[in-house]
Residue frames as a rotation matrix with the C-alpha (Angstrom) as fourth column:
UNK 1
0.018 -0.614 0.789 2.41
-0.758 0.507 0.411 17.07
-0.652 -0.606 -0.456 -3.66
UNK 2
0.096 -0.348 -0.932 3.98
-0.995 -0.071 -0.076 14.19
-0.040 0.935 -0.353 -5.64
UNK 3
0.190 0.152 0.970 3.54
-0.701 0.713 0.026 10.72
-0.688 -0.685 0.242 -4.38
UNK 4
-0.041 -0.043 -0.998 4.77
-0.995 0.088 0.037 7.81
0.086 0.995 -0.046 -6.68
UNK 5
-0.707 -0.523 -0.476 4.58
-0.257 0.817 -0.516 5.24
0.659 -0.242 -0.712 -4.51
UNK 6
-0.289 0.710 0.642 1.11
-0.895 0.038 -0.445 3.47
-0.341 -0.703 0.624 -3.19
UNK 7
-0.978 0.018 -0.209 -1.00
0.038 0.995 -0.091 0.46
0.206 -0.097 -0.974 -2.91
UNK 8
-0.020 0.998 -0.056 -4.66
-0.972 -0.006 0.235 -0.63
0.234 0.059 0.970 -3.39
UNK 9
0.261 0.585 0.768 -6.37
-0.853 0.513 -0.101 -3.98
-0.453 -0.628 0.633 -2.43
UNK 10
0.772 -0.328 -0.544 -5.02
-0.389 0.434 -0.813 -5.05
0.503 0.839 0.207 -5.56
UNK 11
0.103 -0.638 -0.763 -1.87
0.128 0.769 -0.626 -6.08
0.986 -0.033 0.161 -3.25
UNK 12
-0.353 -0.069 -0.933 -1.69
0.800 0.495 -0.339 -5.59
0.485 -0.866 -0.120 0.41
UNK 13
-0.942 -0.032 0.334 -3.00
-0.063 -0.961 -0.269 -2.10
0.329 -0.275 0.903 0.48
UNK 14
-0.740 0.670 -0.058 -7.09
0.072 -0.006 -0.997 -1.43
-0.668 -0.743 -0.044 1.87
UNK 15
-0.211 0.649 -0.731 -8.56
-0.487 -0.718 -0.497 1.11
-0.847 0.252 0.467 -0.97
UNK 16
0.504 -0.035 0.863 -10.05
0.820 0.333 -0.466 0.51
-0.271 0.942 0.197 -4.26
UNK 17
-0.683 -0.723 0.105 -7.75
0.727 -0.657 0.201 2.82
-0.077 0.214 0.974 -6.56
UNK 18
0.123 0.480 0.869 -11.14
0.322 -0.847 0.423 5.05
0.939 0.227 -0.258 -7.27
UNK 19
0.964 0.086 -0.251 -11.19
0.263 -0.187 0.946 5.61
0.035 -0.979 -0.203 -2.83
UNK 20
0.016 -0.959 -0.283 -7.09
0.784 -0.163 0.599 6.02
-0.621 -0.232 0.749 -2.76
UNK 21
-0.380 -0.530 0.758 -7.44
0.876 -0.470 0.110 8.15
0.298 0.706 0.643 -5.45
UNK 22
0.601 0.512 0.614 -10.15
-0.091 -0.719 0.689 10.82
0.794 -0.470 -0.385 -3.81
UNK 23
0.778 -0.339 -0.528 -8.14
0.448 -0.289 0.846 10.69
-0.440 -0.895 -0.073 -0.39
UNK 24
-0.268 -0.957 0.109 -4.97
0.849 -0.181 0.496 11.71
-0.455 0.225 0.862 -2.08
UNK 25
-0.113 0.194 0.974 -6.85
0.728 -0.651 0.214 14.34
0.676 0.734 -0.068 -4.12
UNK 26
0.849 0.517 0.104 -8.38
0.223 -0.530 0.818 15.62
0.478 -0.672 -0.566 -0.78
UNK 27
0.574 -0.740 -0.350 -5.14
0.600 0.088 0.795 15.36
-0.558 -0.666 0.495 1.20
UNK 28
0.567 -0.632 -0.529 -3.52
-0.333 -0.763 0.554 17.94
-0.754 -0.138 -0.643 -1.18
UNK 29
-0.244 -0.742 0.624 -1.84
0.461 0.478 0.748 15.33
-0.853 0.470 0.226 -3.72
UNK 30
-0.102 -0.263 -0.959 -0.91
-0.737 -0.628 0.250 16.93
-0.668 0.732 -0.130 -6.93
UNK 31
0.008 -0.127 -0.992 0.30
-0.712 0.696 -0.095 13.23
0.702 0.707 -0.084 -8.83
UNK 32
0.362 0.335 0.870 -0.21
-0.793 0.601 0.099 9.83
-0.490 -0.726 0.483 -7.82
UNK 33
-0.354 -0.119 -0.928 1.27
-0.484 0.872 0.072 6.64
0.801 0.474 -0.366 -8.36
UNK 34
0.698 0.692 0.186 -0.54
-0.716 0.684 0.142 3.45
-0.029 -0.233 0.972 -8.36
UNK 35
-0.256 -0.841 -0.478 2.04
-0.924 0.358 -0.135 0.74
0.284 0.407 -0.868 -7.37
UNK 36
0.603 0.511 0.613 0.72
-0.795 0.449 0.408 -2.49
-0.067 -0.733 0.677 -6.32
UNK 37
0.040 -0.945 0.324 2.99
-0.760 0.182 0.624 -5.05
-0.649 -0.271 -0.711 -5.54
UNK 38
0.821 0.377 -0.429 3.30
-0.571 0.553 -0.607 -7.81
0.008 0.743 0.669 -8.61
UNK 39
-0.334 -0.898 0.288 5.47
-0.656 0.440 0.613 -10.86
-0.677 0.016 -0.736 -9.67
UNK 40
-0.974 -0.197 -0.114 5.00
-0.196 0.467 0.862 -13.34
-0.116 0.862 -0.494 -12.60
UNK 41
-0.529 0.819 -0.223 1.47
0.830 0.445 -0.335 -14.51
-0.176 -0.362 -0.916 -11.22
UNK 42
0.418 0.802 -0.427 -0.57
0.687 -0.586 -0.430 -11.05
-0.595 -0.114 -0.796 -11.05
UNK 43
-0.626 -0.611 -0.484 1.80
0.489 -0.792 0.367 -8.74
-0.608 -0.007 0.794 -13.17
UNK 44
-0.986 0.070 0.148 -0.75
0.106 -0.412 0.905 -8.18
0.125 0.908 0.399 -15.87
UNK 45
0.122 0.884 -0.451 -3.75
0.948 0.030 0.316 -8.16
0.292 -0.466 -0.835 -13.95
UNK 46
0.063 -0.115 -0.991 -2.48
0.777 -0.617 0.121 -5.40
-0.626 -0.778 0.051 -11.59
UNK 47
-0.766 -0.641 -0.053 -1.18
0.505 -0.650 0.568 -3.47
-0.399 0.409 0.821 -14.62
UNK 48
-0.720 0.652 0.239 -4.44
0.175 -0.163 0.971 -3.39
0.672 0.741 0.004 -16.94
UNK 49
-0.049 0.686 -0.726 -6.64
0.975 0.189 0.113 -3.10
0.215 -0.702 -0.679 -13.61
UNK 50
0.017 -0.079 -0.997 -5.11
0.660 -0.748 0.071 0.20
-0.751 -0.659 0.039 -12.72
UNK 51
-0.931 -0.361 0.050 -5.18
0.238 -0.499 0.834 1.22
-0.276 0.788 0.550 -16.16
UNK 52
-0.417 0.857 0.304 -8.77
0.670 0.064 0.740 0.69
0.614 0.512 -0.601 -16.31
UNK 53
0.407 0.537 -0.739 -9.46
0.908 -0.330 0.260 2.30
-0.104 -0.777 -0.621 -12.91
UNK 54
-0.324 -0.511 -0.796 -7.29
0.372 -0.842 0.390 5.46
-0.870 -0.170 0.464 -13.75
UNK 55
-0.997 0.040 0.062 -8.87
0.006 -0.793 0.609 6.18
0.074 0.608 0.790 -17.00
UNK 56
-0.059 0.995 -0.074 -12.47
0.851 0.089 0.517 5.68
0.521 -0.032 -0.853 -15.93
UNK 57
0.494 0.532 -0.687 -11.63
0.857 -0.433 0.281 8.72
-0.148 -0.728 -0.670 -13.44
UNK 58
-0.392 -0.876 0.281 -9.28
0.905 -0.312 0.290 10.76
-0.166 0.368 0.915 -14.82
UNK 59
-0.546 0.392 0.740 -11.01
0.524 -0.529 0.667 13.29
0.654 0.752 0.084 -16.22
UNK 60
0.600 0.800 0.009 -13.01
0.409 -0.316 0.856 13.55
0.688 -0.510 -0.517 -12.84
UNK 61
0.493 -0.556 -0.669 -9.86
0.851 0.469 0.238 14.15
0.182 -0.687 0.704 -11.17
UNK 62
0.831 -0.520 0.197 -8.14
-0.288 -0.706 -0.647 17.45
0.476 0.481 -0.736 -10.58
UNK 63
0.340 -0.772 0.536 -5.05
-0.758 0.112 0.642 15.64
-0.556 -0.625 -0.547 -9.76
UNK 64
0.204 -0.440 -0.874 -2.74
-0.884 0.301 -0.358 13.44
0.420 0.846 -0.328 -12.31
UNK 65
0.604 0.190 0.774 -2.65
-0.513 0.836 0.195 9.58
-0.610 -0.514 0.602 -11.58
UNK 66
-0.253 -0.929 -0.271 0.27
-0.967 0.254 0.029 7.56
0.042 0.269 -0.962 -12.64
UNK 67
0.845 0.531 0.057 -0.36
-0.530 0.847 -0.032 3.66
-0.065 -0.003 0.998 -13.33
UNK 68
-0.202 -0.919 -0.340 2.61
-0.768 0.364 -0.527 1.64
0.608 0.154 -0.779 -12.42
UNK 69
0.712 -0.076 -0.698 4.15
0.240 0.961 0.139 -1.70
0.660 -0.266 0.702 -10.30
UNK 70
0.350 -0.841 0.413 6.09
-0.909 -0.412 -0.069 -2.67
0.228 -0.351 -0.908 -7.85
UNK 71
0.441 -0.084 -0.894 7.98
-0.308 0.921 -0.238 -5.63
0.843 0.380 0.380 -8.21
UNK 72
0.546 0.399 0.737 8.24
-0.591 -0.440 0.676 -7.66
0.594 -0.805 -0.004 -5.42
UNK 73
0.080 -0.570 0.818 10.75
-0.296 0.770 0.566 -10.56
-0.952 -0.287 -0.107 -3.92
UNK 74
0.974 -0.126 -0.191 11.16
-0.113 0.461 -0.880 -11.41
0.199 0.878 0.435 -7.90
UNK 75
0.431 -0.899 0.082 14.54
0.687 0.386 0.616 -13.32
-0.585 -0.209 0.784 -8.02
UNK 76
0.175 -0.167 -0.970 17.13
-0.563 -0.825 0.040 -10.92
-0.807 0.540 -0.239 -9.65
UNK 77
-0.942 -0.240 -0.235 17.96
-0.239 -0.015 0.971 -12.59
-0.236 0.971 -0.044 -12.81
UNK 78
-0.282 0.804 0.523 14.29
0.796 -0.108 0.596 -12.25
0.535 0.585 -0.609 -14.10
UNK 79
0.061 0.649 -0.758 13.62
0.430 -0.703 -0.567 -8.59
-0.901 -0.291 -0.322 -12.85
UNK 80
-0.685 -0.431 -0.588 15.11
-0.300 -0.568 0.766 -7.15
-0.664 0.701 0.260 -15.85
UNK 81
-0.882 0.431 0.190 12.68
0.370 0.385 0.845 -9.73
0.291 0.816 -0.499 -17.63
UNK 82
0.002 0.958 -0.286 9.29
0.999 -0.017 -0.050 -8.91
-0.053 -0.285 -0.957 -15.42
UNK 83
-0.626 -0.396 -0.672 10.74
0.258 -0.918 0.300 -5.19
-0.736 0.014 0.677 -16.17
UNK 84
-0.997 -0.005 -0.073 10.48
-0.072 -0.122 0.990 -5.25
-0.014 0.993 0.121 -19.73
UNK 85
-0.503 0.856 -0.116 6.92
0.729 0.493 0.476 -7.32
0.464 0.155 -0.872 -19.49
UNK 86
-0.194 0.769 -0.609 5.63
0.815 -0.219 -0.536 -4.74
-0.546 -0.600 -0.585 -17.01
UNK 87
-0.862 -0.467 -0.196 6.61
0.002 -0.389 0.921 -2.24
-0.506 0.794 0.337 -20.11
UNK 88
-0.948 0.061 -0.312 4.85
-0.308 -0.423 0.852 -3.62
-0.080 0.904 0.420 -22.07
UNK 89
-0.422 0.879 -0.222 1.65
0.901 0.435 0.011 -4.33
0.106 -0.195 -0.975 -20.51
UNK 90
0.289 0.726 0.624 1.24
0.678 -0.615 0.402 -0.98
0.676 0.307 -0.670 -20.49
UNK 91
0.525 -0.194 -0.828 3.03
0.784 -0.269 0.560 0.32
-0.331 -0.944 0.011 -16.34
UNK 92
0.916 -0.227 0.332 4.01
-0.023 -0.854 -0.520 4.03
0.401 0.469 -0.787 -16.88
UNK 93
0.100 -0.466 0.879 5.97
-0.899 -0.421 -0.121 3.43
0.426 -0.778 -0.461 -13.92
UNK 94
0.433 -0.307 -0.847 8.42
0.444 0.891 -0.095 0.25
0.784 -0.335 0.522 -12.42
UNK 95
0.343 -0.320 0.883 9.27
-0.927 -0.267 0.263 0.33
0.151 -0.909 -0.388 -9.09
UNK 96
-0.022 -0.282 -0.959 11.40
0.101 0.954 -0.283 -2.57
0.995 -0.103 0.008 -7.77
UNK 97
0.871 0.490 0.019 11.28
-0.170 0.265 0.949 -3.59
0.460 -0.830 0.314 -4.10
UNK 98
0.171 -0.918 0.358 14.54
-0.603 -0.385 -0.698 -2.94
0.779 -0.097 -0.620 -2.47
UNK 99
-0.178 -0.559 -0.810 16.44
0.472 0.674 -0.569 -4.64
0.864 -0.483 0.144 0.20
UNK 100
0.148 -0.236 0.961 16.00
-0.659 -0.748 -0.082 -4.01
0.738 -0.621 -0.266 3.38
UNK 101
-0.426 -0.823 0.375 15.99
-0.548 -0.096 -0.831 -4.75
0.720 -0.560 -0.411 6.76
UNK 102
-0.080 0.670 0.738 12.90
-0.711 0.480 -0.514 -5.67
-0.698 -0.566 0.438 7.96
UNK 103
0.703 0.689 -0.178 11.99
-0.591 0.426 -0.685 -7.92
-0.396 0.586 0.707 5.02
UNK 104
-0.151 -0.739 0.656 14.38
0.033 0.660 0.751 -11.30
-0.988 0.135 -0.075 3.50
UNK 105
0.834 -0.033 -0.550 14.30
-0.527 -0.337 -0.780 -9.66
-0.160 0.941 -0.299 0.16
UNK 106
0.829 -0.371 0.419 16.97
0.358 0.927 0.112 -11.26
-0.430 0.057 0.901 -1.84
UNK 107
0.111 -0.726 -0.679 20.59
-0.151 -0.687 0.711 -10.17
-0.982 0.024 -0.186 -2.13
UNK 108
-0.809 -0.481 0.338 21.35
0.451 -0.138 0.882 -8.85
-0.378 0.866 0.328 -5.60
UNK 109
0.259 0.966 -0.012 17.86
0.925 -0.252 -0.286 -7.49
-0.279 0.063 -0.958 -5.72
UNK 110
0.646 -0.082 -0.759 19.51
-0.108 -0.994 0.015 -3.93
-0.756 0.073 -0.651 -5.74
UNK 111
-0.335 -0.919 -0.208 21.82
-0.143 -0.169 0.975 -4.28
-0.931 0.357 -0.075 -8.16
UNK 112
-0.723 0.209 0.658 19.89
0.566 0.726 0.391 -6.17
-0.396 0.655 -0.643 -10.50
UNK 113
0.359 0.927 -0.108 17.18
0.644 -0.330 -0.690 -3.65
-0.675 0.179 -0.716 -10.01
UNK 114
0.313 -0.749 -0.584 19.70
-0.044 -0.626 0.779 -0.79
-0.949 -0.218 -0.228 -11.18
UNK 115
-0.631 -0.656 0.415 20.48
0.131 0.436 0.890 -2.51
-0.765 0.616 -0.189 -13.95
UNK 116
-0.585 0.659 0.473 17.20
0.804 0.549 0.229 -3.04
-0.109 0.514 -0.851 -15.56
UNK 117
-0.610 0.125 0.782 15.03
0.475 -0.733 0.488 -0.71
0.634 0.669 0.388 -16.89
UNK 118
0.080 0.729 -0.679 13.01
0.956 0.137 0.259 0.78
0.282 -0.670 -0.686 -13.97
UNK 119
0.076 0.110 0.991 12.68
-0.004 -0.994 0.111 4.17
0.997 -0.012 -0.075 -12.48
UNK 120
-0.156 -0.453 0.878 12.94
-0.833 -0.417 -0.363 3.60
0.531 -0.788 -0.312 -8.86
UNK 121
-0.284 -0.435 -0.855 14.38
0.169 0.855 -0.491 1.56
0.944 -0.284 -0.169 -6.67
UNK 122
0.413 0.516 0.751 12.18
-0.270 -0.718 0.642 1.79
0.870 -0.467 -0.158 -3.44
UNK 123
0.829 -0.086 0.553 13.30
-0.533 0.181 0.827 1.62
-0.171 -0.980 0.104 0.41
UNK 124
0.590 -0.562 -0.579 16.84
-0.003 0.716 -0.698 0.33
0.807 0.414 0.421 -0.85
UNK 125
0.673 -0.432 0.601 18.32
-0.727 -0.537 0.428 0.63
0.137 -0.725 -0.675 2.99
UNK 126
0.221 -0.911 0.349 20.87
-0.170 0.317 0.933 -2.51
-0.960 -0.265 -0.085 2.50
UNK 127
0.923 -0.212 0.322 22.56
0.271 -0.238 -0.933 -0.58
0.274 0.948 -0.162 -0.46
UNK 128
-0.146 -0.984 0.098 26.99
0.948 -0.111 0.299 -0.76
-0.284 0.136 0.949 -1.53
UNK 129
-0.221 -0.205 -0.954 28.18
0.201 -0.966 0.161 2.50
-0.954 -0.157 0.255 -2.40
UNK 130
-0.837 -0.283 0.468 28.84
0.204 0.632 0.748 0.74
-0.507 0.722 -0.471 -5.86
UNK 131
-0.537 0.775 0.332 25.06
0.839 0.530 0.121 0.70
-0.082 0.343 -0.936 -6.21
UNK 132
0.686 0.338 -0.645 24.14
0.357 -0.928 -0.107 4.20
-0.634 -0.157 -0.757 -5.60
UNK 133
-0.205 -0.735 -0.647 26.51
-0.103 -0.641 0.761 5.22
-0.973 0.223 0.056 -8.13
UNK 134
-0.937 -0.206 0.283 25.24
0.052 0.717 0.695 2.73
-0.346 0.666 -0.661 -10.39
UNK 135
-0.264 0.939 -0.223 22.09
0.869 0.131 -0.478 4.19
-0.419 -0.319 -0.850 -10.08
UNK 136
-0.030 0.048 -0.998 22.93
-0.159 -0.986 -0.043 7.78
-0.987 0.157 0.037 -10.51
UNK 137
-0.903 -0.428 -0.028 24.93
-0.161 0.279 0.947 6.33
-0.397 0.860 -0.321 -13.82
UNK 138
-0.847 0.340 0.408 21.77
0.517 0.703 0.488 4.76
-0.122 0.624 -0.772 -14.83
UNK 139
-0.861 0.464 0.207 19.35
-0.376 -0.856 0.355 7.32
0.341 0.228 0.912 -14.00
UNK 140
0.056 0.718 -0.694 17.26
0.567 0.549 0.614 5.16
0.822 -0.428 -0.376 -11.32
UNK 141
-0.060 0.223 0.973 15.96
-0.879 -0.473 0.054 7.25
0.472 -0.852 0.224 -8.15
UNK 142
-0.640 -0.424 -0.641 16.68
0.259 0.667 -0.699 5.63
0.724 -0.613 -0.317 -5.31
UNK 143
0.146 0.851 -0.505 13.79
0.541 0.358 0.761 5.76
0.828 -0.384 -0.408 -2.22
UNK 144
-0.954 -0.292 0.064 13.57
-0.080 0.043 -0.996 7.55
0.288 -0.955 -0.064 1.01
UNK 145
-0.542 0.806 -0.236 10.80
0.170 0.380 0.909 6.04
0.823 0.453 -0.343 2.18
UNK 146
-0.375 0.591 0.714 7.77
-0.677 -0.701 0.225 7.10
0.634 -0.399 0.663 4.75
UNK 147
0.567 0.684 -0.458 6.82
-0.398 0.715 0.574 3.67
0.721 -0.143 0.678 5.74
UNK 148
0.577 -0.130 0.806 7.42
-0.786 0.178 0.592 2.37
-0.221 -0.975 0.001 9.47
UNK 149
0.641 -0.402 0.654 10.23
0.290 0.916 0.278 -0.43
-0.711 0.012 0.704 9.18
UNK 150
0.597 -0.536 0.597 11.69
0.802 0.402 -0.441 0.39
-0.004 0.743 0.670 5.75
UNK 151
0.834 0.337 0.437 12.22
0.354 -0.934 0.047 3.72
0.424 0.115 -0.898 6.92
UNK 152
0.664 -0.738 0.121 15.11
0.263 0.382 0.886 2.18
-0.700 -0.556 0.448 9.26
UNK 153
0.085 -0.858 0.506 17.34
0.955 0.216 0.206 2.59
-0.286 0.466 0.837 5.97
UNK 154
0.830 0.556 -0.053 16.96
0.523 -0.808 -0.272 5.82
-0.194 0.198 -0.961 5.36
UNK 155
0.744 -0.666 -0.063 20.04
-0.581 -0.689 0.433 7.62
-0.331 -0.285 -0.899 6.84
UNK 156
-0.181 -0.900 0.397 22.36
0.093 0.386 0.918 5.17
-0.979 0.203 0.014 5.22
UNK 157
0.451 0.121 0.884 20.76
0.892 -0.103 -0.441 5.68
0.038 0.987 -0.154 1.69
UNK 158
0.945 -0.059 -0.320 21.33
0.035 -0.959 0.280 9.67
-0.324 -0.276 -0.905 2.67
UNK 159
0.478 -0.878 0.036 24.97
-0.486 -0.230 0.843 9.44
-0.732 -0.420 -0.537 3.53
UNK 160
-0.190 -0.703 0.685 25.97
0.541 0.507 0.671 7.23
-0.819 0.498 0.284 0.63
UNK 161
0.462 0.363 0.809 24.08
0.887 -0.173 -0.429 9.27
-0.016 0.916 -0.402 -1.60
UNK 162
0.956 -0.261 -0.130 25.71
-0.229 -0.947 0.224 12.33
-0.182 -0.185 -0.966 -0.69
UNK 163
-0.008 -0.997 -0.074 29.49
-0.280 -0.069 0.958 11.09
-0.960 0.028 -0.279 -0.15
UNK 164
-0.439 -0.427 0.791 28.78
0.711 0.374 0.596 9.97
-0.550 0.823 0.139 -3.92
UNK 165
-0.835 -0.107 -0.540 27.42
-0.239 -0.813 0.531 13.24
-0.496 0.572 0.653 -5.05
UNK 166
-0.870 0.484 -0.094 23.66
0.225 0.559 0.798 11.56
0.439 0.673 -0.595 -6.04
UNK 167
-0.620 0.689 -0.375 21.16
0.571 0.069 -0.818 13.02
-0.538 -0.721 -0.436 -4.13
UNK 168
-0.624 0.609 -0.489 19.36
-0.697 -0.717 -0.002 14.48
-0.352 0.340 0.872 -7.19
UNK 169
-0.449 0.356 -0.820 18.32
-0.441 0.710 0.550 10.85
0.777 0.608 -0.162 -7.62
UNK 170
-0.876 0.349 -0.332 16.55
0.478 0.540 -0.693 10.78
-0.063 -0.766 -0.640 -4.37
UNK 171
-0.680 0.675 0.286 12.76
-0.348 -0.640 0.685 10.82
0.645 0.366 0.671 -4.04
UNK 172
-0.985 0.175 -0.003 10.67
0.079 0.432 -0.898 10.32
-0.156 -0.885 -0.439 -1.09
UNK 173
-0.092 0.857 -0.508 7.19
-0.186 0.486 0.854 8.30
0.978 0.173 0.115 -1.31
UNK 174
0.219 0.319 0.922 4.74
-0.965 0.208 0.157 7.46
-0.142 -0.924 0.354 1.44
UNK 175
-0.860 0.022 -0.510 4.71
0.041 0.999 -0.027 3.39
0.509 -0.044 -0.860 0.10
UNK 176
-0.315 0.807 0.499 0.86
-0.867 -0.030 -0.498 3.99
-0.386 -0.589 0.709 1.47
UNK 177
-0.902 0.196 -0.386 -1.01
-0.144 0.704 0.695 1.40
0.408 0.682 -0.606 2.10
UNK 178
-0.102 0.910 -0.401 -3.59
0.972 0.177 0.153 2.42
0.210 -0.374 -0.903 3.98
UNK 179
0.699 0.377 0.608 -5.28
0.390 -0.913 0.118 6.13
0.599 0.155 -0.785 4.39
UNK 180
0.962 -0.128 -0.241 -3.57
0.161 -0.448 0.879 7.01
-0.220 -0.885 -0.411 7.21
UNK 181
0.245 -0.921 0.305 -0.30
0.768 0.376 0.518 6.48
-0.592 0.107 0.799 5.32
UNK 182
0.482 0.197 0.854 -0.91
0.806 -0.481 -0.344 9.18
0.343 0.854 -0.390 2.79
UNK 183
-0.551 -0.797 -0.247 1.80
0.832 -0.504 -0.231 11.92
0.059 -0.333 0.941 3.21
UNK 184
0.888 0.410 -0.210 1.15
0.382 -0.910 -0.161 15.61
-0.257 0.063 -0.964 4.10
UNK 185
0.506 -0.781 0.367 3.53
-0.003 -0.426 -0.904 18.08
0.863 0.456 -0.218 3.20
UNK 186
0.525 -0.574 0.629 4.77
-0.840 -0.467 0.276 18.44
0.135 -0.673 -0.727 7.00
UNK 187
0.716 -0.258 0.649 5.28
-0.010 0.925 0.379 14.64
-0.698 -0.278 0.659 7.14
UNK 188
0.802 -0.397 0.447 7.24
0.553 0.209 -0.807 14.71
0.227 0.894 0.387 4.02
UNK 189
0.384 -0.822 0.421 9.70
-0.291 -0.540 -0.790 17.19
0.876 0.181 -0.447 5.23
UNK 190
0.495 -0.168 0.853 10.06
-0.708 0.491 0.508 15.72
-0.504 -0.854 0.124 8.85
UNK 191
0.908 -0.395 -0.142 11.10
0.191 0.690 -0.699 12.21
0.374 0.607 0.701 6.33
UNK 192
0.561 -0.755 0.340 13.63
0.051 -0.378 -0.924 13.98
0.826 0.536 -0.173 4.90
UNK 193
-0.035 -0.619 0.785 15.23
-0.712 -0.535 -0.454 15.77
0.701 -0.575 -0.422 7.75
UNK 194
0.572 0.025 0.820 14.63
-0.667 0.597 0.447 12.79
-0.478 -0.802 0.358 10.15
UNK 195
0.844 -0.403 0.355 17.02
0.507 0.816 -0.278 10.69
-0.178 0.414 0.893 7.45
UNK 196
0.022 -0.974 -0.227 19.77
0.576 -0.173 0.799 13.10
-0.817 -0.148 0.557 7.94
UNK 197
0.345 0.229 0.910 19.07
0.912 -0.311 -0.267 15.70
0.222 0.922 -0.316 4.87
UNK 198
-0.770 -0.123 -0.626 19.73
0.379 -0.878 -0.293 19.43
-0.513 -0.463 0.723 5.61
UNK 199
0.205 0.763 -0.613 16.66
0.121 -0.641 -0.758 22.20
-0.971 0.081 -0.224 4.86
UNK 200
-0.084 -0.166 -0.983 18.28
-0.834 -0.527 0.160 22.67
-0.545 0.833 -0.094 1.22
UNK 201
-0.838 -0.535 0.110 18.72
-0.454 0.794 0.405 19.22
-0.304 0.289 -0.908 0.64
UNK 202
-0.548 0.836 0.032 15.33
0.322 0.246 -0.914 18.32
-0.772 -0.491 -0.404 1.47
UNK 203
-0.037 0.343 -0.938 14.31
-0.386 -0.871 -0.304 21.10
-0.922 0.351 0.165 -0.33
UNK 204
-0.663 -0.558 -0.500 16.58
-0.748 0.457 0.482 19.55
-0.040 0.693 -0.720 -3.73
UNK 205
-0.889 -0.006 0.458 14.58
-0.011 1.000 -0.008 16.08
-0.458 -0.012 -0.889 -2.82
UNK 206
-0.218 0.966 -0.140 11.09
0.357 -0.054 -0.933 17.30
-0.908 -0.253 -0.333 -2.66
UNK 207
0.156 -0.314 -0.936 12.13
-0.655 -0.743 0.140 18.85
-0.740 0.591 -0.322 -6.34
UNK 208
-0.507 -0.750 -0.425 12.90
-0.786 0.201 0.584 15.68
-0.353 0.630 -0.691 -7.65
UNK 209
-0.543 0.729 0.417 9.97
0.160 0.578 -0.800 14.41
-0.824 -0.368 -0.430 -7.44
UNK 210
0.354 0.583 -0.732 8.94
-0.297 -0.672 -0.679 16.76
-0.887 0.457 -0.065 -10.53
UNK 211
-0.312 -0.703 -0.639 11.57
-0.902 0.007 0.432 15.58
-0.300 0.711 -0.636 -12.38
UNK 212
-0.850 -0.076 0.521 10.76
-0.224 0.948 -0.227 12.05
-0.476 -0.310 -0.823 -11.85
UNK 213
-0.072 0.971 0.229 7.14
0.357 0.239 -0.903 12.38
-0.931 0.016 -0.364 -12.74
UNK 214
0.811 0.581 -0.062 7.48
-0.217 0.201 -0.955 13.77
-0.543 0.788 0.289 -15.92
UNK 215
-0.513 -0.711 -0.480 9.85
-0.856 0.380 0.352 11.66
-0.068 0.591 -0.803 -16.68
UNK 216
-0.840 0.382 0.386 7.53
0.422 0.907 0.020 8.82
-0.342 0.180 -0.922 -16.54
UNK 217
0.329 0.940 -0.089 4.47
-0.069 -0.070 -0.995 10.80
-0.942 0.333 0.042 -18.17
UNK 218
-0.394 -0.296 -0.870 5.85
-0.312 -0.847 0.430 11.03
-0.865 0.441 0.241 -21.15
C-alpha cells in the first residue's frame, strides 16, 4: 500500500515519525509519506527533521519512506515561493493544502497550487473545472482524501475529474494523523467507491499511486 500523505507531532499529528513509521510498516504500508503541515515559520525545521528521522531508520525498514510537506493556509502568491524553498531544503515531496469546506483556506489556493511546482494538491473539494484541467496539464495529482470533513469534497473532485478526462491524476491518501487514521486496503477502496468511482476506476486510482511515488523518488 502507498500512502503519501501523513502527519507526525511535528504538526498536528500524535506519532514521532520513527512510531508512524512502524504502524504503517505493520499495517501493510508498502511507501510512506511524511507530510507535516509547514509555512514560512517551521518549513525548514519540518523538512531536515524528517530527513533526519527517515534516514536514521531506513535501512531498518522493510518499507520505503518518503520525506515531504504540506503547505498550509500559505497565501497564494508565495506558495510557488515556499514551493521552490521546500525544494530546496531538501522535501522529496510538496503537497499543498487545498480548499475545502470545512476549513477558510484561501481562495486561489488551488490554482496557485497548480501552478507551482508541487506534486499534489490535497483534499481540493472547492475545485473550477478550469483547475482540474490545469492540473492534469501540469502534471499535479489532485487528492481523494480519507480524512473525516475533507472527505465531503470528494464526489465533486470525481465528477470533474472524469467529465475532463483526468482521473489518472487522482490519488487517494489517508491525511493520517493519528494511528487510527492509517488506511487498510479495504478502507482505501470503500474511499474510492464511496466518492463515486466505479470498481475499474478505483482500480486506475489505487495504480496511480505507483506512478506518483516514483515520480517523486527519483
Amino acid at each position: 500500500m502507498i500512502d503519501l500523505h501523513t502527519h507526525t507531532f511535528l504538526s498536528d499529528g500524535v506519532l514521532v515519525h520513527a512510531e508512524l513509521a512502524r504502524r504503517a510498516s505493520v499495517a501493510g504500508y508498502r511507501v510512506l509519506g511524511i507530510t507535516d503541515h509547514v509555512d514560512a515559520g517551521n518549513l525548514r525545521f519540518a523538512i531536515e527533521s524528517a530527513l533526519r528521522a527517515c534516514a536514521a531508520i531506513q535501512d531498518q525498514m522493510e518499507m520505503f519512506m518518503v520525506p515531504g510537506v504540506e503547505i498550509t493556509h500559505v497565501p497564494p502568491a508565495l506558495i510557488a515561493e515556499t514551493a521552490r524553498k521546500a525544494r530546496d531544503f531538501g522535501a522529496q515531496l510538496v503537497i499543498v493544502h487545498g480548499e475545502t469546506i470545512v476549513e477558510p483556506v484561501a481562495k486561489g489556493t488551488n490554482r496557485a497550487a497548480v501552478d507551482a511546482e508541487i506534486d499534489v494538491l490535497a483534499h481540493p473539494g472547492v475545485i473550477d473545472r478550469a483547475t482540474v484541467v490545469r492540473a492534469a496539464e501540469r502534471g499535479v495529482y489532485l487528492e481523494i482524501s480519507a480524512r473525516a470533513g475533507h472527505s465531503l469534497g470528494n464526489g465533486r473532485l470525481v465528477a470533474l475529474a472524469r467529465d475532463v478526462g483526468a482521473l489518472e491524476f487522482l490519488v487517494v491518501s489517508s491525511d493520517a494523523h493519528v494511528p487510527s487514521d492509517l488506511l487498510t486496503a479495504t478502507l482505501r477502496r470503500a474511499v474510492c467507491l464511496g466518492a463515486g468511482l466505479t470498481q475499474d476506476e478505483t482500480d486506475q486510482v489505487i495504480e496511480n499511486a505507483e506512478r506518483l511515488w516514483k515520480k517523486v523518488s527519483r
